[in-house]
C-alpha positions in Angstrom: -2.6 3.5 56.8 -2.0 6.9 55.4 -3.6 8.9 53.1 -3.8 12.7 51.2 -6.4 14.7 50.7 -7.2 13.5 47.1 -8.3 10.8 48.9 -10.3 12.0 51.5 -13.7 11.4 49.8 -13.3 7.8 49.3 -12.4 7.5 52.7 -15.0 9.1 54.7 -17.7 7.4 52.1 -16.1 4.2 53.2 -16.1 5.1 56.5 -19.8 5.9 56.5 -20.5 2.8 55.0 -18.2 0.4 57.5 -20.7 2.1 60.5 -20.3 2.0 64.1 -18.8 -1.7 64.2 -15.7 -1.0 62.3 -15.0 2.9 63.5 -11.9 3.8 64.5 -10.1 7.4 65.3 -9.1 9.6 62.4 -6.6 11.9 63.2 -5.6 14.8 60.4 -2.7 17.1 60.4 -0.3 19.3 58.5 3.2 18.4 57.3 6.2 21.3 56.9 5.1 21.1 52.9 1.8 21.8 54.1 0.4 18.8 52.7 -3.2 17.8 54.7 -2.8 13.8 55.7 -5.9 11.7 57.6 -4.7 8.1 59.0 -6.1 6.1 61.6 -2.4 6.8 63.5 -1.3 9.7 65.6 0.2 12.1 63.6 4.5 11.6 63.5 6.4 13.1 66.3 8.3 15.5 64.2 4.7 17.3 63.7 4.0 20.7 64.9 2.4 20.3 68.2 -0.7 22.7 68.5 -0.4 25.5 70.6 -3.4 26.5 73.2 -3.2 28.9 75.9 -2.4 28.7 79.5 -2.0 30.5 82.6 -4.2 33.7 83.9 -5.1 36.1 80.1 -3.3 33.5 78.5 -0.1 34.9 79.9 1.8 31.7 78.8 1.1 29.1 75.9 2.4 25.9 75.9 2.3 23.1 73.0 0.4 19.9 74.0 0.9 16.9 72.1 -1.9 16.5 69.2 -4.7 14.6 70.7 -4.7 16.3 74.2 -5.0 19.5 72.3 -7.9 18.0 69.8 -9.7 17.0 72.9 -9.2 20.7 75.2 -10.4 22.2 72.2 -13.6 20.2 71.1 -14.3 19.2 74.8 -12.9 21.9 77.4 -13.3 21.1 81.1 -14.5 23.3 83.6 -15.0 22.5 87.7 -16.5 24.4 89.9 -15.4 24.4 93.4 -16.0 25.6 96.8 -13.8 26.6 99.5 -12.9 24.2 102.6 -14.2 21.1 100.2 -12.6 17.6 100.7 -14.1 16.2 97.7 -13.9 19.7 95.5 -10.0 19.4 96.8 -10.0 15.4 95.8 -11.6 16.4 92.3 -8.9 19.1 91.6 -6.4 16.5 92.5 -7.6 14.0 90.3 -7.6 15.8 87.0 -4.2 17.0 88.1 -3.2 13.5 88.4 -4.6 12.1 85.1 -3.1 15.2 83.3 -6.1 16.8 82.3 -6.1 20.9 81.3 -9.1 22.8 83.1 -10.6 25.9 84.3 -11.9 26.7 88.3 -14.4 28.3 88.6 -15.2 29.2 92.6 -18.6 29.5 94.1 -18.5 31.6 97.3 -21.5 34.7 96.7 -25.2 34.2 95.7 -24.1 35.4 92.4 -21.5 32.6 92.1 -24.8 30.3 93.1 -27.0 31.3 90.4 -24.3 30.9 87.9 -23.8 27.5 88.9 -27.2 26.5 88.6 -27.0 28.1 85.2 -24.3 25.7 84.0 -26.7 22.8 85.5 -25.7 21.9 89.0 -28.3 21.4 91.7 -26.4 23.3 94.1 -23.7 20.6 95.1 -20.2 20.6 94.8 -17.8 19.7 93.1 -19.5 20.2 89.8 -18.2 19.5 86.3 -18.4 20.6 82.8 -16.8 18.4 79.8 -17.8 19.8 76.7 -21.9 19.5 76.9 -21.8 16.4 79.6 -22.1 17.2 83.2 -21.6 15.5 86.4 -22.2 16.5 90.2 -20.6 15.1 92.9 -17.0 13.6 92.4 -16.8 9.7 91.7 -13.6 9.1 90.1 -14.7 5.9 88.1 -17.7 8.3 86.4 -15.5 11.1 85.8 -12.7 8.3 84.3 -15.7 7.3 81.8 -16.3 11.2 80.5 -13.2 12.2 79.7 -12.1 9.1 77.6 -15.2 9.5 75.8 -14.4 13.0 75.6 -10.8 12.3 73.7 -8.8 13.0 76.4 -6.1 10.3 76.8 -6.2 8.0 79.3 -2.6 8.7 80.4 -1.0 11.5 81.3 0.7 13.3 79.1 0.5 17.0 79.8 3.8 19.0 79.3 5.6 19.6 82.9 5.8 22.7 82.0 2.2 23.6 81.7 0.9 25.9 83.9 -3.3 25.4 85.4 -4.6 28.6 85.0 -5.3 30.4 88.3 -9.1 29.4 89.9 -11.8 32.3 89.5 -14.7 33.4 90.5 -18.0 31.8 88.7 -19.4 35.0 88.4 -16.6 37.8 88.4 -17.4 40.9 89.3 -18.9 44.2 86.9 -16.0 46.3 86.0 -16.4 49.5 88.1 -16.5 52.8 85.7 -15.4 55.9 87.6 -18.1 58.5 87.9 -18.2 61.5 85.7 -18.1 65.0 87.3 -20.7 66.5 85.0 -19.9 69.9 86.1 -16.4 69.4 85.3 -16.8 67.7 82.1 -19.3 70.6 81.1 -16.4 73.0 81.9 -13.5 71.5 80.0 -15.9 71.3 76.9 -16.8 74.5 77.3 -12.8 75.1 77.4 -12.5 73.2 74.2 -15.3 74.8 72.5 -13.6 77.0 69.8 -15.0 80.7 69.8 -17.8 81.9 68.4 -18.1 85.3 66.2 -19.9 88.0 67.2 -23.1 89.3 64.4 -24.0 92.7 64.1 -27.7 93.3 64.8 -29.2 94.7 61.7 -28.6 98.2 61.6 -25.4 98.1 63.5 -21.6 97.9 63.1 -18.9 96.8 65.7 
């Protein structure tokens, strides 16, 4: 079932009205004559996959097909980890393995702590973030649960090519900003400063 957007009223009135019993996945896309389509199918293969960025500053993007991209987008994944971790180091793997796109976030300083606790964690690790649900402790049955109700398929089918973007720290450090010698800066204004005229006091010529 396919339908254009002069249609898309009736639909989602009669979507509303079928209720939770009937629902089903609505996917919507844009052909090459930039027509907008809804259908209860995945959009055809010859669509334009949407782009999303990878790697470290988005160094790389790579297309993922349509409803891994719907899902990073609406509900992005975010684990926090610490270092010599079986079960941080069993969580990685797992996402790796079911082809899921996320960011690491490490927790080594006290600052790293409080930012954890921040995103809700008790203090235990591994810790994750999909969209607004949260999970500590890895269990792979629970974490199997979130993601498909998440969106995210339940195979794997992230690019090969897609590259995980490098782990950081959960709370990266403050920029430094180089001190300013204020005696110097005052001199090279005073440098730049154009010159002033010299006034004659009243009753006097120069």
């Amino acid at each position: 079932m396919t339908v254009t957007k002069k249609m898309t009223g009736t639909m989602m009135a009669l979507l509303l009205c079928a209720g939770g019993a009937s629902a089903q996945q609505m996917y919507k896309w844009v052909d090459a004559s930039g027509k907008v389509t809804f259908s209860d199918q995945p959009p055809p293969a010859n669509t334009k996959p949407v782009e999303i960025k990878a790697g470290v500053g988005g160094a790389a993007s790579v297309p993922l097909p349509y409803a891994l991209a719907q899902a990073v987008r609406s509900q992005p994944v975010v684990l926090y980890t610490r270092s010599k971790c079986d079960f941080c180091d069993q969580a990685r793997t797992f996402l790796k393995e079911r082809g899921i796109p996320f960011a690491e976030k490490t927790v080594q300083t006290q600052s790293d702590e409080a930012k954890l606790k921040e995103a809700g964690s008790d203090g235990r690790l591994p810790f994750i973030k999909i969209g607004r649900a949260k999970s500590t402790g890895f269990e792979a049955g629970a974490w199997n649960t979130m993601l498909t109700e998440a969106s995210y398929p339940e195979k794997k089918i992230l690019p090969a090519t897609y590259q995980y973007p490098k782990p950081t720290s959960a709370a990266p450090p403050e920029p430094v900003v180089p001190k300013v010698d204020e005696k110097a800066k005052a001199a090279q204004d005073a440098e730049r400063a154009p010159p002033q005229e010299k006034t004659s006091p009243p009753g006097f010529v120069f």
